[in-house]
Biotite code that builds the C-alpha atoms (Angstrom):
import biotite.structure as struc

atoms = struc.array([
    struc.Atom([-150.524, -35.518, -53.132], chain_id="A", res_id=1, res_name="UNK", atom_name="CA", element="C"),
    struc.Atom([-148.991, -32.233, -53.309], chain_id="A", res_id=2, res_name="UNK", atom_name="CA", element="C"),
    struc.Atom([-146.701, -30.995, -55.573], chain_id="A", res_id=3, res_name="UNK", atom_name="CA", element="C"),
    struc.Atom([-144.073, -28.244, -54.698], chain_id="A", res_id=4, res_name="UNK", atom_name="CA", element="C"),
    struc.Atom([-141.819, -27.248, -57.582], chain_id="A", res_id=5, res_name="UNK", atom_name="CA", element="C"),
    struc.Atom([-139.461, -24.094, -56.976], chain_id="A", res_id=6, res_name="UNK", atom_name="CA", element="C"),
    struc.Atom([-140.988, -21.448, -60.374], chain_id="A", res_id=7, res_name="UNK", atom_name="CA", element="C"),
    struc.Atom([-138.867, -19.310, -62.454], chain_id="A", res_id=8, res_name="UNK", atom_name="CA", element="C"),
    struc.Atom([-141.663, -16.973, -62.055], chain_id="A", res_id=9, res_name="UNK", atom_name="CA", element="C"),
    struc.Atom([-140.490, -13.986, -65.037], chain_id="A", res_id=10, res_name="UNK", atom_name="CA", element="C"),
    struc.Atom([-143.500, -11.430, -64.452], chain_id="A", res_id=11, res_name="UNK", atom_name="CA", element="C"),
    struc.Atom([-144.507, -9.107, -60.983], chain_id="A", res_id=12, res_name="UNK", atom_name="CA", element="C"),
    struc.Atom([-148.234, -10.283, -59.736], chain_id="A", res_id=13, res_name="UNK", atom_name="CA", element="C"),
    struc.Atom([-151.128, -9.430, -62.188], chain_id="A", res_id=14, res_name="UNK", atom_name="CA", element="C"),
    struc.Atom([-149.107, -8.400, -65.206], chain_id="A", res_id=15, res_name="UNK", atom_name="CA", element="C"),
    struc.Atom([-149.534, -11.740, -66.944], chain_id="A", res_id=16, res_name="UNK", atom_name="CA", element="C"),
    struc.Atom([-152.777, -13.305, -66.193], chain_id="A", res_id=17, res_name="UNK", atom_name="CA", element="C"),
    struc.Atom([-153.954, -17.205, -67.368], chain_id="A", res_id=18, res_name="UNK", atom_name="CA", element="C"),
    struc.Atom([-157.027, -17.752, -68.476], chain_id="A", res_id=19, res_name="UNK", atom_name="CA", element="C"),
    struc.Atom([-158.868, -21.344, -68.588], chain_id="A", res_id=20, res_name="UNK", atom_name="CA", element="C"),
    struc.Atom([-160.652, -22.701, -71.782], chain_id="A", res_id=21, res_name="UNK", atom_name="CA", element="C"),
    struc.Atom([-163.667, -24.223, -70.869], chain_id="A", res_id=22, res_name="UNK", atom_name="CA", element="C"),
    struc.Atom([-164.370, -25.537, -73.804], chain_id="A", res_id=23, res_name="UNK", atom_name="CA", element="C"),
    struc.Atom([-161.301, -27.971, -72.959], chain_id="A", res_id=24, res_name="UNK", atom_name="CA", element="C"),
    struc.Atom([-160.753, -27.681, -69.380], chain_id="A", res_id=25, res_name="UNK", atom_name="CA", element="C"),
    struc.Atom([-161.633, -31.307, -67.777], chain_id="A", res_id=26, res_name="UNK", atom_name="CA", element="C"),
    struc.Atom([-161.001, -30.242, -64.181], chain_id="A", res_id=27, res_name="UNK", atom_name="CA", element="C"),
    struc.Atom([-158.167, -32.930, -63.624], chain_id="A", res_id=28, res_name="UNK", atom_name="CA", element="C"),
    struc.Atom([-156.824, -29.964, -61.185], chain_id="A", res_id=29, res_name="UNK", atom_name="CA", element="C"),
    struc.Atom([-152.871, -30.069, -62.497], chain_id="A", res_id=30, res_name="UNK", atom_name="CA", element="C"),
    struc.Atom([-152.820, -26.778, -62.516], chain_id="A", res_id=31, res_name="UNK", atom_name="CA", element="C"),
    struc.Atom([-153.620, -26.260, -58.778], chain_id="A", res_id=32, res_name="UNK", atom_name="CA", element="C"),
    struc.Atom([-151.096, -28.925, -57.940], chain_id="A", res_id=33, res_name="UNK", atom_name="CA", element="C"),
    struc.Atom([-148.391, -27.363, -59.537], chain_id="A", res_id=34, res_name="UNK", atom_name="CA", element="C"),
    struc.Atom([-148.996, -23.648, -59.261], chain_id="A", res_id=35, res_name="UNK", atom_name="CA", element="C"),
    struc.Atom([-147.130, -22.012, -56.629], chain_id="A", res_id=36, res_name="UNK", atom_name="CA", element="C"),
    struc.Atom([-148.677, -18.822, -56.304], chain_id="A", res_id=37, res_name="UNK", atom_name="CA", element="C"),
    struc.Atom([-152.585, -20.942, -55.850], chain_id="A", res_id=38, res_name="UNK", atom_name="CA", element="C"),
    struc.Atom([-154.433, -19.104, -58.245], chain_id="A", res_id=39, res_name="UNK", atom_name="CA", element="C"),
    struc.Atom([-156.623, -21.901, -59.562], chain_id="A", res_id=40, res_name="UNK", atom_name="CA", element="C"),
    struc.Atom([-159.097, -23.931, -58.183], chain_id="A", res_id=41, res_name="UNK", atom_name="CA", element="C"),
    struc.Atom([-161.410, -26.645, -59.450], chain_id="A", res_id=42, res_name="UNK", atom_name="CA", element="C"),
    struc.Atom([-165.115, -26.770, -58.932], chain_id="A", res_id=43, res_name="UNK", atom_name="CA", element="C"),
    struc.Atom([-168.385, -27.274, -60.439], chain_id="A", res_id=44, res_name="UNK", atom_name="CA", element="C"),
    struc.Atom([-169.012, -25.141, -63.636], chain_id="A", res_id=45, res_name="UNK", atom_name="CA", element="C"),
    struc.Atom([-171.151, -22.064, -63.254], chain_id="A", res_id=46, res_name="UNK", atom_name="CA", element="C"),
    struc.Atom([-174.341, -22.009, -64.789], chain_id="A", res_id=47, res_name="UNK", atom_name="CA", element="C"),
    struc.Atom([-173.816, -18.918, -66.896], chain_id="A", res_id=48, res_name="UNK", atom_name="CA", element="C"),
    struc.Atom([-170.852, -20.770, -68.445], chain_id="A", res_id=49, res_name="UNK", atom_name="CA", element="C"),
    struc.Atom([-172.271, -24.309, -68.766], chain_id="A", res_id=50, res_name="UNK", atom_name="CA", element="C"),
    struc.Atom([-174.933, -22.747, -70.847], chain_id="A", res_id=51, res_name="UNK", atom_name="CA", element="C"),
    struc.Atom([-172.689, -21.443, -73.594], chain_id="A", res_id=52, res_name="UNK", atom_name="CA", element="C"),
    struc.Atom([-171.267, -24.814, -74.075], chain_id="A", res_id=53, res_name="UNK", atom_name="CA", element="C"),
    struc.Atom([-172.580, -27.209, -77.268], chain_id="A", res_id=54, res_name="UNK", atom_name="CA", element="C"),
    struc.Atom([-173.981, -30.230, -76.533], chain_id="A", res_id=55, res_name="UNK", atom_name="CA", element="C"),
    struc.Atom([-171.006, -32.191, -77.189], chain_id="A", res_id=56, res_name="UNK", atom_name="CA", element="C"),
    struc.Atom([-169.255, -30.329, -74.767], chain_id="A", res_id=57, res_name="UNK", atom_name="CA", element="C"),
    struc.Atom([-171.643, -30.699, -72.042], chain_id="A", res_id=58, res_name="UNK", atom_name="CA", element="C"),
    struc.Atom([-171.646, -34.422, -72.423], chain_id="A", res_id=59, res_name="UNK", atom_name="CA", element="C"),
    struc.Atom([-168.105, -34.465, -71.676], chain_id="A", res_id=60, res_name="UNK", atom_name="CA", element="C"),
    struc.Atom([-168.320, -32.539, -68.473], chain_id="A", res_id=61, res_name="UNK", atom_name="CA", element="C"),
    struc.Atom([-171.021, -34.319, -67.134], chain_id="A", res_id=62, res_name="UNK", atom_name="CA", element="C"),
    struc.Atom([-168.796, -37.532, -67.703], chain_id="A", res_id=63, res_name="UNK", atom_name="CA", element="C"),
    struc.Atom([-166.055, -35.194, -66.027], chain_id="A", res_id=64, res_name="UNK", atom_name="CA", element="C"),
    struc.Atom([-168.054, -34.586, -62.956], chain_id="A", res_id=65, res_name="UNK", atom_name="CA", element="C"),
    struc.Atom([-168.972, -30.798, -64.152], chain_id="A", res_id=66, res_name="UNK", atom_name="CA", element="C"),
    struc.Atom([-165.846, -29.757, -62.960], chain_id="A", res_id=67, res_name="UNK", atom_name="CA", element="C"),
    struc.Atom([-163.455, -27.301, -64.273], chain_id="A", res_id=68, res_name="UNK", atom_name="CA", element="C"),
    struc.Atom([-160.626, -25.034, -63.018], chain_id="A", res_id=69, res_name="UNK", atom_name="CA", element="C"),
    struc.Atom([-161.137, -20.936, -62.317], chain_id="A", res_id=70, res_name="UNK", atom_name="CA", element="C"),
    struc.Atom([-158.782, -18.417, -61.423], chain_id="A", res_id=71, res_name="UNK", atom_name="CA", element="C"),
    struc.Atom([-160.013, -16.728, -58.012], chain_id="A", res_id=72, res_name="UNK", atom_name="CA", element="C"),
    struc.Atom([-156.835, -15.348, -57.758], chain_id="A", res_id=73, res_name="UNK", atom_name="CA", element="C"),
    struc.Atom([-155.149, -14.954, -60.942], chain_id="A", res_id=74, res_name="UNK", atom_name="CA", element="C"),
    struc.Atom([-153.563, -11.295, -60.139], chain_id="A", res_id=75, res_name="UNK", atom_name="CA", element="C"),
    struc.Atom([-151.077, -13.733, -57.973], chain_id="A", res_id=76, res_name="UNK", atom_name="CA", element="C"),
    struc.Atom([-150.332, -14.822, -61.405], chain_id="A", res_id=77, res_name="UNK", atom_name="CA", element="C"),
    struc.Atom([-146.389, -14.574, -61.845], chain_id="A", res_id=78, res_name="UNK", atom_name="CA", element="C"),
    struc.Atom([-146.387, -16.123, -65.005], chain_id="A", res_id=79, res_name="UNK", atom_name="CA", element="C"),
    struc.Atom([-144.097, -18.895, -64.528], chain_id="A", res_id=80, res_name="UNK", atom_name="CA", element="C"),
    struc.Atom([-145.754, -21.292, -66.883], chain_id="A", res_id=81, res_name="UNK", atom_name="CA", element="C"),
    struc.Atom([-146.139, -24.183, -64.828], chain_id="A", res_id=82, res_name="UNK", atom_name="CA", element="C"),
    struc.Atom([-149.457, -24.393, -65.563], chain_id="A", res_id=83, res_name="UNK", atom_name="CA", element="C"),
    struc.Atom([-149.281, -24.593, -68.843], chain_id="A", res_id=84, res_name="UNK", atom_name="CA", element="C"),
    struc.Atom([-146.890, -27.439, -68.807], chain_id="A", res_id=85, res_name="UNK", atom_name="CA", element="C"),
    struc.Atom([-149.192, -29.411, -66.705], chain_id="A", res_id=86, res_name="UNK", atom_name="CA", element="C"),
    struc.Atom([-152.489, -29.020, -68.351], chain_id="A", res_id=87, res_name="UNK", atom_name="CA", element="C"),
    struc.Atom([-153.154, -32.193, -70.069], chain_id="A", res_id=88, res_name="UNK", atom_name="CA", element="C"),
    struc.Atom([-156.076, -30.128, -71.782], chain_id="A", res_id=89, res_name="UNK", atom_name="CA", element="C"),
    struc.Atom([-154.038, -27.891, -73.226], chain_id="A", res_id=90, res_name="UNK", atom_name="CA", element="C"),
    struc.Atom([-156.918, -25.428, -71.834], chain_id="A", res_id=91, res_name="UNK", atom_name="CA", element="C"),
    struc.Atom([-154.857, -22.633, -69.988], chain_id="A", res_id=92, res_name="UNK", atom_name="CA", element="C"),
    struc.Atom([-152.865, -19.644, -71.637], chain_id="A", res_id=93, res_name="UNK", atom_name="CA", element="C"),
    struc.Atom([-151.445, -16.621, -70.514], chain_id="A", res_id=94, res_name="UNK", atom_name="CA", element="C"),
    struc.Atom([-152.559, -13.325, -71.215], chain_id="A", res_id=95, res_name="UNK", atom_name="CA", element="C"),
    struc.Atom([-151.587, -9.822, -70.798], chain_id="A", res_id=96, res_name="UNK", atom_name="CA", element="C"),
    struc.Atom([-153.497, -7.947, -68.107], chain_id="A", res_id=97, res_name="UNK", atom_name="CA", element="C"),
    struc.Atom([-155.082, -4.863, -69.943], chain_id="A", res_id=98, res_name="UNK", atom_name="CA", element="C"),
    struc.Atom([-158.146, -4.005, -67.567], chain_id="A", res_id=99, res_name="UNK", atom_name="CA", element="C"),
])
């Protein structure tokens, strides 16, 4: 099911970007249903950042499915929020863009 929800979207593309904690991030995938300028996507954890989680951590992705969300595209980022609001997690923020 697909969300659509019309974003007060406050920023241009790129100067706000949101970045995922995946140290919380459960890859439920809210936050590609109700982002509406599709710069997340869930998918199986990369190795590189599955190995600088704690074991506790890694338990709870593996009961998860090893998914989490990324942000291919986060200079779409128009910082509406909506992700934020829809994390369950509490795993996403927003962040200025400084590089």
């Amino acid at each position: 099911m697909e969300i659509v929800i019309a974003a007060n979207c406050k920023k241009d593309p790129g100067t706000i970007v949101p970045l995922v904690d995946l140290k919380r991030c459960e890859g439920k995938g809210d936050c590609v249903n109700v982002c509406p300028e599709n710069v997340f996507e869930v998918r199986q954890i990369e190795s590189h950042d599955y190995e600088d989680l704690n074991l506790f951590r890694k338990l709870k992705l593996r009961a998860h499915g090893m998914q989490v969300a990324y942000t291919p595209n986060a200079d779409a980022c128009k910082s509406c929020g909506l992700c934020i609001s829809a994390c369950p997690e509490k795993a996403i923020t927003l962040a200025r863009r400084w590089w």
